[in-house]
ZALOKE-825154 format. One line per 10 residues: their letters; for each residue z, y, x of C-alpha. Coordinates in Angstrom, 3 decimals, always signed. Each point is the difference from the previous one (the first is absolute). Example, Ala and Ser with C-alpha at 12.3 -4.5 7.8 and 13.67 -1.06 7.14 Angstrom:
# ZALOKE-825154
AS> +7.800:-4.500:+12.300  -0.660:+3.440:+1.370
END
This chain:
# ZALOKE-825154
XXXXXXXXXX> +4.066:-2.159:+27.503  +1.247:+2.080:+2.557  +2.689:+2.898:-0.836  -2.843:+2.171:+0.383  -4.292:-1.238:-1.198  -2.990:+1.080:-0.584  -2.881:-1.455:-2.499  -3.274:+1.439:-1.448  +1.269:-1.089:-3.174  +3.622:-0.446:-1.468
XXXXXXXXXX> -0.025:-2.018:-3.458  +3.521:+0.358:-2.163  +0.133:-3.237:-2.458  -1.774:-3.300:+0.197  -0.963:-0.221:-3.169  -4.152:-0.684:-1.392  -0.161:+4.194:+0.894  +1.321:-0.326:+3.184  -1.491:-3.050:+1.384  -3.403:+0.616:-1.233
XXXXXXXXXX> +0.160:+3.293:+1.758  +0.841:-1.199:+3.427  -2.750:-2.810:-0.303  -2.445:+2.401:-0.024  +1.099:+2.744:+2.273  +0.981:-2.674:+2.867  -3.427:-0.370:+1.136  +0.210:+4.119:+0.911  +3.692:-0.088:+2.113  +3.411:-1.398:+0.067
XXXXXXXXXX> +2.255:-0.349:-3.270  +3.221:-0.623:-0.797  +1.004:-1.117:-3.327  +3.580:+0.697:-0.752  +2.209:-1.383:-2.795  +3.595:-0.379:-0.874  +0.526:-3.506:-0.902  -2.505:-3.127:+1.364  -3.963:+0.749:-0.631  -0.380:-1.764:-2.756
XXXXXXXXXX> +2.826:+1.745:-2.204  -1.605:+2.537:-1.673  -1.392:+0.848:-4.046  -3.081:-1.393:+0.630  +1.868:-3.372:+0.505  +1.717:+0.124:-3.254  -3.086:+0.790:-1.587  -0.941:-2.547:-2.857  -2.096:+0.956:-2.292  -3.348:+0.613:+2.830
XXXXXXXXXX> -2.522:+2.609:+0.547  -2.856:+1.884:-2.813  -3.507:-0.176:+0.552  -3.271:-0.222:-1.433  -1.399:-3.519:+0.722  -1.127:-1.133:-3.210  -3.093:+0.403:-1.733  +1.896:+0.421:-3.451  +1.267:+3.197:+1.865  -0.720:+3.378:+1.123
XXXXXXXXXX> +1.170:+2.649:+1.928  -0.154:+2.677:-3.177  +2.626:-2.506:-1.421  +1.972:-0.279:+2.878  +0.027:+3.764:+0.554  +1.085:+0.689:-3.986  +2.521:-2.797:+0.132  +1.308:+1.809:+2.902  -0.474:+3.872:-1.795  +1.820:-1.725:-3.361
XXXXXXXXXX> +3.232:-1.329:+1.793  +0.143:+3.365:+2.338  +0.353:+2.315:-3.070  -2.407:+2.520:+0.959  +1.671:+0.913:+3.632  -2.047:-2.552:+1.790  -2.897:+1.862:+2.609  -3.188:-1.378:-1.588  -2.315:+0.426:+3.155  +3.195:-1.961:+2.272
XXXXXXXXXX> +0.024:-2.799:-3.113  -3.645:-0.826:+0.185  -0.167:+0.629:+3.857  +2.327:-2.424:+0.175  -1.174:-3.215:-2.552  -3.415:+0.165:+1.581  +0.869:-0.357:+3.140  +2.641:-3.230:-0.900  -2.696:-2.571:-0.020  -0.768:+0.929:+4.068
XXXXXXXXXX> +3.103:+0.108:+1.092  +1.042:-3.424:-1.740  -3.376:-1.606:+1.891  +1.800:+0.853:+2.746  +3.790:-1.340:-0.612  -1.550:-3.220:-0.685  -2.089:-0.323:+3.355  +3.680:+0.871:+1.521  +0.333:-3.730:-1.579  +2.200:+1.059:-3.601
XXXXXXXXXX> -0.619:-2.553:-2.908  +0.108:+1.470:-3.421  +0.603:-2.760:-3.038  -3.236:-1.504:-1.246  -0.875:-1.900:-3.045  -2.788:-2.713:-0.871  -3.135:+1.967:-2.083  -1.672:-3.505:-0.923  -1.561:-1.218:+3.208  +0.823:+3.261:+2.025
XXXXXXXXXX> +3.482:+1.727:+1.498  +0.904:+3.321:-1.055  +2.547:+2.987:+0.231  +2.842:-0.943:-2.461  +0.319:+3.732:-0.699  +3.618:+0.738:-1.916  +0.485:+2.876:-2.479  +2.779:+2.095:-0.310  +1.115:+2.574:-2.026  -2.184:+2.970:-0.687
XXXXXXXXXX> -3.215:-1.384:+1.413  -3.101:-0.792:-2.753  -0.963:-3.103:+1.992  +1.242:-2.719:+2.655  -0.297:+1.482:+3.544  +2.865:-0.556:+1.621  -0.602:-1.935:+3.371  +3.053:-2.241:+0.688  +1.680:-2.901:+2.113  +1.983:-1.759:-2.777
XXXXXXXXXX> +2.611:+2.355:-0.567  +0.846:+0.687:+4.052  -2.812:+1.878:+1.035  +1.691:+2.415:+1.969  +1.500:-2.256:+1.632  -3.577:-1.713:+0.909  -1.260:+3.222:+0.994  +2.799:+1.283:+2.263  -0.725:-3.477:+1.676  -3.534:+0.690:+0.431
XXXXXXXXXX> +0.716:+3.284:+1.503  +2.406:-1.206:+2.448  -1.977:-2.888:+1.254  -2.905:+2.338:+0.705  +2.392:+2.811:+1.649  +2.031:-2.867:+1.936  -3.427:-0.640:+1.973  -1.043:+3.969:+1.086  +1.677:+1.178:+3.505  +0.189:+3.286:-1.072
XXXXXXXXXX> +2.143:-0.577:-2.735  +3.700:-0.308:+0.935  +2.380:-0.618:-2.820  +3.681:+1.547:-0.193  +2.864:-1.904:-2.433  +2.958:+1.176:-1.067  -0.426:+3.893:+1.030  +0.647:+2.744:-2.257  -1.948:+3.121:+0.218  +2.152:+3.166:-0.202
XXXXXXXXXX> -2.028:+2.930:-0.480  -3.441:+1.275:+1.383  -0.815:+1.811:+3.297  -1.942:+3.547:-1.032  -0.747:+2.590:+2.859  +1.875:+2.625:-2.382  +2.890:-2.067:+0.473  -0.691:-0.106:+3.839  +0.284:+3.844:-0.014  -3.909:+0.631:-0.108
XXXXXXXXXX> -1.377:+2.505:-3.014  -3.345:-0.505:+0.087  -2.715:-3.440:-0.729  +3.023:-2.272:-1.331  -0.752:-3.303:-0.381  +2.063:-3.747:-0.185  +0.323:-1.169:+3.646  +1.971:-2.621:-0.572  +3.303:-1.454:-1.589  +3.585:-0.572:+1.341
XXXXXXXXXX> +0.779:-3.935:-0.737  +3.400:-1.492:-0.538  +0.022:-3.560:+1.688  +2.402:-1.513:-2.309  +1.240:-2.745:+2.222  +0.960:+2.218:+3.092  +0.796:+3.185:-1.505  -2.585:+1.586:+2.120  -1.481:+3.177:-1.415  -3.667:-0.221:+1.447
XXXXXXXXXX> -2.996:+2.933:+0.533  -3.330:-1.611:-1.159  -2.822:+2.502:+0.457  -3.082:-0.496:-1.687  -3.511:+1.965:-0.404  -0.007:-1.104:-3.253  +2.911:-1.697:-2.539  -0.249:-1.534:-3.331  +2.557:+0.002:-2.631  -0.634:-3.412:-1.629
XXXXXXXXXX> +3.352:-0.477:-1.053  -0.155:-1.110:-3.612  +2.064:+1.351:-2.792  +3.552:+1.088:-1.256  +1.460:-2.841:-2.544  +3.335:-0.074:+1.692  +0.665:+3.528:-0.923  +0.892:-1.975:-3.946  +2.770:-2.339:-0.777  -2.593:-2.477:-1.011
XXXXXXXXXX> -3.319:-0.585:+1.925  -2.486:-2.125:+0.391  -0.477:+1.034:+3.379  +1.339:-1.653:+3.502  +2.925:+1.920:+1.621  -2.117:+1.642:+2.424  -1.727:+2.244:-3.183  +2.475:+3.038:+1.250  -2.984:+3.253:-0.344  +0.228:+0.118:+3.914
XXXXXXXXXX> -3.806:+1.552:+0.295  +0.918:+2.242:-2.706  +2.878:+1.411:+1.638  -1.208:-0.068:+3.564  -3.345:+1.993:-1.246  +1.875:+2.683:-2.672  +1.852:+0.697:+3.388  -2.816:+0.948:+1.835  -0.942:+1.765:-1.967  -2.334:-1.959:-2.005
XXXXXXXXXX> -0.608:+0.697:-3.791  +0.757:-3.075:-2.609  -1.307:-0.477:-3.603  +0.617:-1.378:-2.933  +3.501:-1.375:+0.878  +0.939:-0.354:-3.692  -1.857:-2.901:-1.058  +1.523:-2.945:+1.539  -1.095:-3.140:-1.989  +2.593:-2.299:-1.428
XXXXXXXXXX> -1.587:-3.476:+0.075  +0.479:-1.670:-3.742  +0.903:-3.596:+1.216  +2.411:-0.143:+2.749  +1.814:-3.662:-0.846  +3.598:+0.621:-1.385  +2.196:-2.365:+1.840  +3.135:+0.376:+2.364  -1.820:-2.544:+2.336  -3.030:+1.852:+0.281
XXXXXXXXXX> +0.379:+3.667:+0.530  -2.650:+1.941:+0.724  -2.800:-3.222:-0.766  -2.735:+1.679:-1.876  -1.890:-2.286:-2.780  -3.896:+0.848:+0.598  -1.938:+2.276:-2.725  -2.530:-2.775:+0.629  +2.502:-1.910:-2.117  -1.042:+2.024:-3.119
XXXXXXXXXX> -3.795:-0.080:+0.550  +0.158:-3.447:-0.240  +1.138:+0.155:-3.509  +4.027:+0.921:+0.491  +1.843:+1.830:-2.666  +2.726:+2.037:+0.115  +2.645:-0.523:-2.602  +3.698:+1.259:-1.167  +2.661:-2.502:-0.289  -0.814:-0.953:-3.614
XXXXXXXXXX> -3.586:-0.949:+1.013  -1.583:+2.654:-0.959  -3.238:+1.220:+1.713  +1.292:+3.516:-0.004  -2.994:+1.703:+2.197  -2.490:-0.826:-3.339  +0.750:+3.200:-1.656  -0.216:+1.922:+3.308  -3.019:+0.116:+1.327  -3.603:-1.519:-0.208
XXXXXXXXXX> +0.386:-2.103:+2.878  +3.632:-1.451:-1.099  +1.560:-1.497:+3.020  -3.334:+0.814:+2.247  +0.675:+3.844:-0.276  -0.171:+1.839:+2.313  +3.769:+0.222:+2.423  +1.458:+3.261:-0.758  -0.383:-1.158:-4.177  +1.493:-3.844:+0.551
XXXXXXXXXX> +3.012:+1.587:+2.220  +0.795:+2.619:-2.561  -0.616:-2.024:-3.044  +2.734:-2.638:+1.717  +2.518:+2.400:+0.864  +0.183:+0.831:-3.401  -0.256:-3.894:-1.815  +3.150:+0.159:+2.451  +2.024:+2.822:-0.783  -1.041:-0.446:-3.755
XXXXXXXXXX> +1.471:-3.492:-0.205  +2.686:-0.004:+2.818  -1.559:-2.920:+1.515  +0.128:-0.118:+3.782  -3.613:-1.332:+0.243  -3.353:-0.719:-1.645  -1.909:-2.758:+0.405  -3.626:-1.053:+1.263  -1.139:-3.343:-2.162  -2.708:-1.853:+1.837
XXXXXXXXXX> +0.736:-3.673:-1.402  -3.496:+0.318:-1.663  -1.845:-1.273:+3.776  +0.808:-3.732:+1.180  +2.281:-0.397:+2.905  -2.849:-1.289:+1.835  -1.572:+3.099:-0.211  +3.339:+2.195:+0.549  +0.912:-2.104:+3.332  -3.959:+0.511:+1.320
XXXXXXXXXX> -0.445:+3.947:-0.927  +3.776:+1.225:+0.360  +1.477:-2.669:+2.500  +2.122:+2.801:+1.628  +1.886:+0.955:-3.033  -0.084:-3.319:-1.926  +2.104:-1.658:+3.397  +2.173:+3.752:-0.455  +0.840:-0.325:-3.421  +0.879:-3.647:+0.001
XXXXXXXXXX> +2.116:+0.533:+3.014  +1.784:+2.047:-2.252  +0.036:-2.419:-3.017  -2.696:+1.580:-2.177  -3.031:-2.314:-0.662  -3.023:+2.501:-0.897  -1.654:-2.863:-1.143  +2.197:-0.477:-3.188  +2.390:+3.508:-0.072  -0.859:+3.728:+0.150
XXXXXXXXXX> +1.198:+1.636:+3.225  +2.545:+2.832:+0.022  -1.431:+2.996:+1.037  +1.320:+3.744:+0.649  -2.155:+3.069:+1.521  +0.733:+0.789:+3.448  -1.043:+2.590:+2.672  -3.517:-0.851:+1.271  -2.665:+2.144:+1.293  -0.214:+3.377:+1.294
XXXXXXXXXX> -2.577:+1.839:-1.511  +0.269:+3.121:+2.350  +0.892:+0.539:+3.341  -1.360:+2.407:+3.247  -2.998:+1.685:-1.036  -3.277:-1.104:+1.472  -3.740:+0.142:-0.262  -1.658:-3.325:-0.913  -0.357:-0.292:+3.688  +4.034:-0.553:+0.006
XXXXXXXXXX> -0.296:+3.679:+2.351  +2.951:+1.968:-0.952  +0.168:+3.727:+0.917  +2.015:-0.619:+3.526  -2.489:-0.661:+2.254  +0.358:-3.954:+1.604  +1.929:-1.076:-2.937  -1.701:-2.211:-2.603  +1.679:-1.678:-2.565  -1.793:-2.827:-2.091
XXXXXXXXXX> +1.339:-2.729:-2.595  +3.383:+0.779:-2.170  +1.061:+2.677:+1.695  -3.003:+1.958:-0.017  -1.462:+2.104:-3.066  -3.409:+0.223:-0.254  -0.639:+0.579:-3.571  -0.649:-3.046:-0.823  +2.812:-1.549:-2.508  +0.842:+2.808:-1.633
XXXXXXXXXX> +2.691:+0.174:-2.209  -0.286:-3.771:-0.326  -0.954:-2.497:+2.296  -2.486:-2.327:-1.449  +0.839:-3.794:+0.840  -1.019:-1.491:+3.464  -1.672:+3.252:+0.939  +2.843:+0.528:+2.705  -1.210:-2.539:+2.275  -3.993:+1.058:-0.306
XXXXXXXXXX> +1.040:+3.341:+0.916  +1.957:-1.259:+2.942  -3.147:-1.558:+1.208  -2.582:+2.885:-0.519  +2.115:+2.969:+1.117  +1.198:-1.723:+3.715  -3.847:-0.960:+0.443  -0.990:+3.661:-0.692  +2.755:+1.402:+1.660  -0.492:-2.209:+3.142
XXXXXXXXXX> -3.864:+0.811:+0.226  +0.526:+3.375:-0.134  +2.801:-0.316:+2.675  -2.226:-1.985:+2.048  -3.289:+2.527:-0.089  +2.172:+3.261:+0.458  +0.432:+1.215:+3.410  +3.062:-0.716:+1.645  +2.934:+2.967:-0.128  +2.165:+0.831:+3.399
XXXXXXXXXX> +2.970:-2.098:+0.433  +2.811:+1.838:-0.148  +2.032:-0.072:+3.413  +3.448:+0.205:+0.682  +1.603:-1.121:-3.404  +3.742:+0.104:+0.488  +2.003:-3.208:-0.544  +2.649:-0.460:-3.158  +2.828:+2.302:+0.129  +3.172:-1.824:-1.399
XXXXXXXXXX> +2.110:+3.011:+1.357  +3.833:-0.747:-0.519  -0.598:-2.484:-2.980  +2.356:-2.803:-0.694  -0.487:-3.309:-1.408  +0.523:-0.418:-3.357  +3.726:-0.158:-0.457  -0.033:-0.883:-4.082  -3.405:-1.674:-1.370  +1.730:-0.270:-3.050
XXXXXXXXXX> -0.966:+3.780:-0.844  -3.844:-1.186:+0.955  +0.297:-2.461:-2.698  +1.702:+1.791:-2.624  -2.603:+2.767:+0.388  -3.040:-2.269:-0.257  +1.867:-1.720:-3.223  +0.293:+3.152:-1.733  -3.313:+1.559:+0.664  -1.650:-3.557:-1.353
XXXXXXXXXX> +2.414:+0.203:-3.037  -0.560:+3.754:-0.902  -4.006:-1.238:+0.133  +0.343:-2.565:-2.450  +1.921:+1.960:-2.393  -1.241:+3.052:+0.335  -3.995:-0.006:+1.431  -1.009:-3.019:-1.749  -2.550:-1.028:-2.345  +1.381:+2.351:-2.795
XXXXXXXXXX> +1.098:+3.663:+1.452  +1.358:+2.927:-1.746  +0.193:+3.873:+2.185  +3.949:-0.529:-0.186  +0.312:-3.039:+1.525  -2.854:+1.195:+2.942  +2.542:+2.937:+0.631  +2.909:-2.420:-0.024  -2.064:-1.832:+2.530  -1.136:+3.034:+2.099
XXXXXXXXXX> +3.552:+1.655:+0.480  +1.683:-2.964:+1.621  -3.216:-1.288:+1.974  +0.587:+3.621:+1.512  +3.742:-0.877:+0.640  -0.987:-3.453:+1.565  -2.804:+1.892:+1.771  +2.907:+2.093:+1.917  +2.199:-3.118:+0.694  -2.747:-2.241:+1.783
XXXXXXXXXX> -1.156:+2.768:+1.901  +3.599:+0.630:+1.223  +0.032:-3.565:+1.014  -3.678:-0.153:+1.311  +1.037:+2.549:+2.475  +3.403:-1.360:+0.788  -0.569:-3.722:+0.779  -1.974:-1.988:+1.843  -3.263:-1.549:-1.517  -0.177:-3.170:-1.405
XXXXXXXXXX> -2.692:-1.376:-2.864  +2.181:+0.414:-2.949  +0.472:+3.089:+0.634  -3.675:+1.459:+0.432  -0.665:-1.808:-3.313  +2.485:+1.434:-1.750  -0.745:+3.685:+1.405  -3.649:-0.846:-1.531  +1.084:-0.991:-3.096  +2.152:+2.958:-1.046
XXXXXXXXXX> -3.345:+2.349:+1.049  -2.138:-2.221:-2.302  +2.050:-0.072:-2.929  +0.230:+3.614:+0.354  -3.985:+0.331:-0.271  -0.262:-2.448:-2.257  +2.858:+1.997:-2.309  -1.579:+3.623:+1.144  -3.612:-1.651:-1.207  +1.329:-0.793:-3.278
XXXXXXXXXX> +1.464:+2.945:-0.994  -3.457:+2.155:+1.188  -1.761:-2.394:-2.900  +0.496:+1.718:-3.590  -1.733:-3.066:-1.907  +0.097:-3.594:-0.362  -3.255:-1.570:+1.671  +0.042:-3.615:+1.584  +2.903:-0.974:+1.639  +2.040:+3.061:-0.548
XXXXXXXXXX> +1.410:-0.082:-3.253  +2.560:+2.390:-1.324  +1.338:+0.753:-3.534  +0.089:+4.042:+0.729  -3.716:-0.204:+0.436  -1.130:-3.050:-1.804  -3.648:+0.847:-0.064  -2.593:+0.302:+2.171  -1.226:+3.777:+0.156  -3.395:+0.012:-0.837
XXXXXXXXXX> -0.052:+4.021:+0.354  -0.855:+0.311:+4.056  -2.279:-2.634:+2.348  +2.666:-2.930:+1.159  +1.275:+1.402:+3.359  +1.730:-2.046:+2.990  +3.490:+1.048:+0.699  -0.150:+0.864:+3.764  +3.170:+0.715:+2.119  -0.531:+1.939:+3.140
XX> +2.875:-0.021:+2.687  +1.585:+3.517:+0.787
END
């Protein structure tokens, strides 16, 4: 990539979003798919559990729709939720003729599906690859993209911020013409203009001291779209994953919910099956109920874990179904076959992000945004499991045919190169990494699964004095990857903080003890933060 491109279509993340996007818009013009790390490092990749669809005649969309209603807590979009389930089944049709292989099981003479459950679903419809099907489907994707010519793929650049005619100087028809790109390797800041750019660029879990997520989860679409100008929603449920393993070998390693639908049970260090008396579903409830209900089993006994008992199944059948985290968990001298696993809730899933039709259109015209980072009304206050990645897939293929039949805008001449002005290089990084340390640690203890309106404020006032410092050194020093994450970190926290103060209740994911219950008095209303 020259210091200075242009594409019909810029894609930011290579993740199932991403990818499936540029598949389907590379038969219209050229494309360049960006991402910070290699292609294949992304949330889809880490993804375990697999994707939810109706496939079985034992199920129905109706179910699927009020499975999805039920976990949401009344803030999901109904008309987005059943858009979306009913058109799953297509769009799956077609990952498979892209040559993915979901697991399959003997039905006496026949194959079929060997559809998982997880928790809050009413019956088994979660397509899978053993317990690595993002991985299987990132693989798909790239195979297919590695054979278009229009496709060009870009590793290890960062994108900075987005290219808007109001921030060329123009005041009227803005729109996204393109992005300025950090290439990581040379220090190059690069202008990539683009008639049309897609924020695909996956969620915020590094924001937390403990995530689930890869270290490229840093909120960068967030930030780069709240910038210009772009409104986000819903910012304050971020979903804490029950079952991350608890081990100093295996940070971050996330034990599957498909764990639990195949029987697992979550109990306390004396054995007890502590999610009984909690909900109908015990330790199949839905997320935002098992992450609460541990959190406290751990602060009421002082334990520093729970644990998730699946010696029940054979190891035959643990080794075929979870081979992934059966070779994970031995490497780290737990044998799920015979012992419980430790287990501790960790940042997961963000259930907001830049708000968007369920075409993945957001209000800035040429700027789409589809998969994590995107908010289209489907998850509500609580995603429902494995509908992340079926969302992923439907939203890029409606956002890329609608792309591809709209008529083409101007392309924007004359976009001025990166500025870098008098900035130095960095002199002391060490400030860069003390900042991103304390934002991740004021998270944890104070925007995490349990809140209170003190500790938000606690939260807000020095996320506004952090705020001032990286800006000072955004402006001052030279530009370097660590550095445009952490800049988009601070901004996130701060909507995800100014989000969950706006929220006077307790609904889903957002639990606090000054407003413990859900208010019942008004229609359930998305919290929706519009940029100045």
């Amino acid at each position: 990539m020259a210091a200075s491109h242009r594409y019909d279509y810029v894609v930011l993340g290579s993740g199932m979003a991403g990818l499936t996007f540029a598949l389907n818009v590379a038969e219209k013009g050229s494309v360049a798919v960006i991402t910070k790390k290699n292609r294949a490092e992304s949330n889809t990749n880490y993804a375990q559990g697999g994707i939810a669809c109706v496939t079985s005649s034992e199920d129905t969309f109706d179910l699927h729709v009020r499975d999805t209603l039920e976990a949401g807590a009344g803030l999901c979009h109904e008309d987005v939720v059943r858009g979306i389930v009913e058109e799953g089944p297509a769009r799956i049709k077609e990952l498979i003729e892209l040559g993915m292989s979901f697991s399959e099981r003997e039905n006496g003479d026949t194959r079929e599906l060997d559809l998982g459950r997880e928790g809050g679903h009413s019956k088994r419809r979660i397509l899978h690859a053993k317990d690595v099907t993002g991985r299987e489907i990132e693989s798909a994707l790239l195979t297919a993209l590695a054979l278009h010519p229009n496709v060009e793929m870009f590793e290890n650049h960062a994108a900075i911020d987005l290219i808007t005619r109001r921030k060329l100087g123009f005041t009227t028809d803005n729109r996204c013409v393109g992005v300025y790109v950090l290439d990581v390797a040379t220090g190059v800041v690069k202008t990539v203009a683009a008639q049309h750019v897609l924020l695909a660029t996956g969620g915020c879990g590094k924001v937390y001291l403990y995530t689930t997520n890869p270290s490229i989860a840093t909120g960068d679409g967030v930030a780069m779209a709240y910038r210009a100008g772009v409104p986000v929603a819903n910012m304050e449920f971020i979903q804490f994953h029950p079952t991350c393993l608890f081990h100093p070998k295996a940070q971050s390693f996330l034990i599957s919910e498909a764990v639990r639908g195949e029987g697992g049970v979550l109990r306390n260090g004396a054995g007890t099956a502590f999610m009984d008396g909690v909900h109908p579903k015990k330790s199949l409830a839905p997320r935002d109920i098992v992450a609460r209900a541990i959190d406290a089993e751990i602060k009421r006994s002082g334990a520093e874990c729970v644990y998730l008992d699946i010696t029940h199944q054979s190891r035959a059948f643990l080794q075929n179904r979870f081979p992934a985290i059966y070779a994970k968990c031995l490497e780290c001298g737990i044998d799920m076959a015979v012992e419980p696993i430790p287990v501790v809730p960790a940042a997961h899933y963000q259930c907001g992000g830049v708000l968007t039709t369920p075409q993945g259109r957001t209000n800035l015209p040429g700027l789409w945004a589809v998969g994590e980072v995107g908010c289209t009304g489907l998850h509500g206050a609580n995603r429902l499991a494995s509908n992340s990645l079926l969302e992923a897939l439907v939203v890029a293929h409606r956002a890329a045919e609608v792309v591809k039949q709209e008529k083409a805008p101007p392309k924007q001449k004359n976009i001025p190169p990166w500025e870098s002005g008098q900035a130095q290089d960095p002199d002391e990084l060490v400030v860069i990494y003390h900042n991103w340390r304390e934002i991740r640690q004021l998270m944890w203890d104070y925007v995490g699964i349990v809140r209170t309106t003190k500790r938000l404020q606690r939260a807000a006032s020095r996320l506004r004095s952090l705020s001032d410092e990286v800006q000072e050194y955004y402006w001052n020093y030279k530009m370097t990857c660590d550095l445009i994450e952490l800049r988009n970190l601070v901004l996130v926290a701060s909507l995800i903080v100014d989000c969950a103060l706006s929220r006077h209740e307790s609904r889903g994911l957002h639990f606090t003890l000054d407003y413990p219950k859900t208010d019942d008095h008004a229609p359930p209303s998305d919290t929706v933060l519009r940029p100045e």
